[in-house]
Phi, psi and omega in degrees: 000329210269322194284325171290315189295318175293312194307295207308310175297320189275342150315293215301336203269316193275000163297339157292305173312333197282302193310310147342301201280323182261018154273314173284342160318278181277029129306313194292298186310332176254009179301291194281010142296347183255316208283330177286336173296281162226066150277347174294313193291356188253160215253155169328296205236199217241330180295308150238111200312147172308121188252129195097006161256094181298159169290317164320284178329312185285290190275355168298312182299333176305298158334318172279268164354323189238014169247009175282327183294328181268322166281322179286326172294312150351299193269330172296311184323318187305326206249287177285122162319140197283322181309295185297334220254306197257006113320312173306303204250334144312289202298308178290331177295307186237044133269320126045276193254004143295313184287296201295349158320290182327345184276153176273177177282355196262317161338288179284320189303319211279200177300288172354317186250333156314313201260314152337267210276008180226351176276319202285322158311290240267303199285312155311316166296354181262338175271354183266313196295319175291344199283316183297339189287316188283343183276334184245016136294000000 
């Protein structure tokens, strides 16, 4: 009997944890959808510049992007179990270059999913963070 009241205490405990554990998923999913996103803008050689992409636009958003990844993961660790964190986040890795098929290409070459994919980093991250902030009050 004393073994169902842990099993049960220990549901009730990880039920907090799903919103976290599916905000760092799809953190993780739109970090690496920007980073396949643009890795397309940078150019062969040196000679020829990316075209339809200011620079400013390409490294502000980079900039953006990593620096939501490192405060949500950050704020994730306390909270997602590292096992669900490098399953989750695995899984949003090579899920990835399946999901930016589905986008068209004019969609992916231009600004648009640069600036898309680093709002969509941004916004998760931000719901990640309020998701923790709110778990250990």
């Amino acid at each position: 009997m004393t073994a169902c009241l842990v099993a049960a205490e220990h549901e009730l405990m990880l039920l907090p944890k799903v919103l976290p554990t599916a905000l760092f998923v799809a953190l993780v999913l739109a970090a690496s959808l920007y980073g396949l996103a643009a890795s397309g803008h940078f150019p062969r050689s040196a000679k020829a510049p990316a075209p339809g992409v200011g620079a400013p636009v390409l490294f502000g958003s980079i900039v953006v992007v990593l620096a939501c990844a490192v405060a949500g993961i950050t704020a994730a660790l306390p909270v997602v179990p590292w096992y669900v964190a490098v399953i989750g986040g695995g899984s949003a890795i090579l899920a990835a270059p399946l999901v930016l098929q589905r986008f068209p290409d004019r969609f992916v070459d231009g600004r648009g999913a640069l600036v898309a994919f680093a709002a969509i980093c941004a916004v998760t991250a931000l719901l990640l963070i309020w998701s923790v902030s709110d778990f250990w009050s």
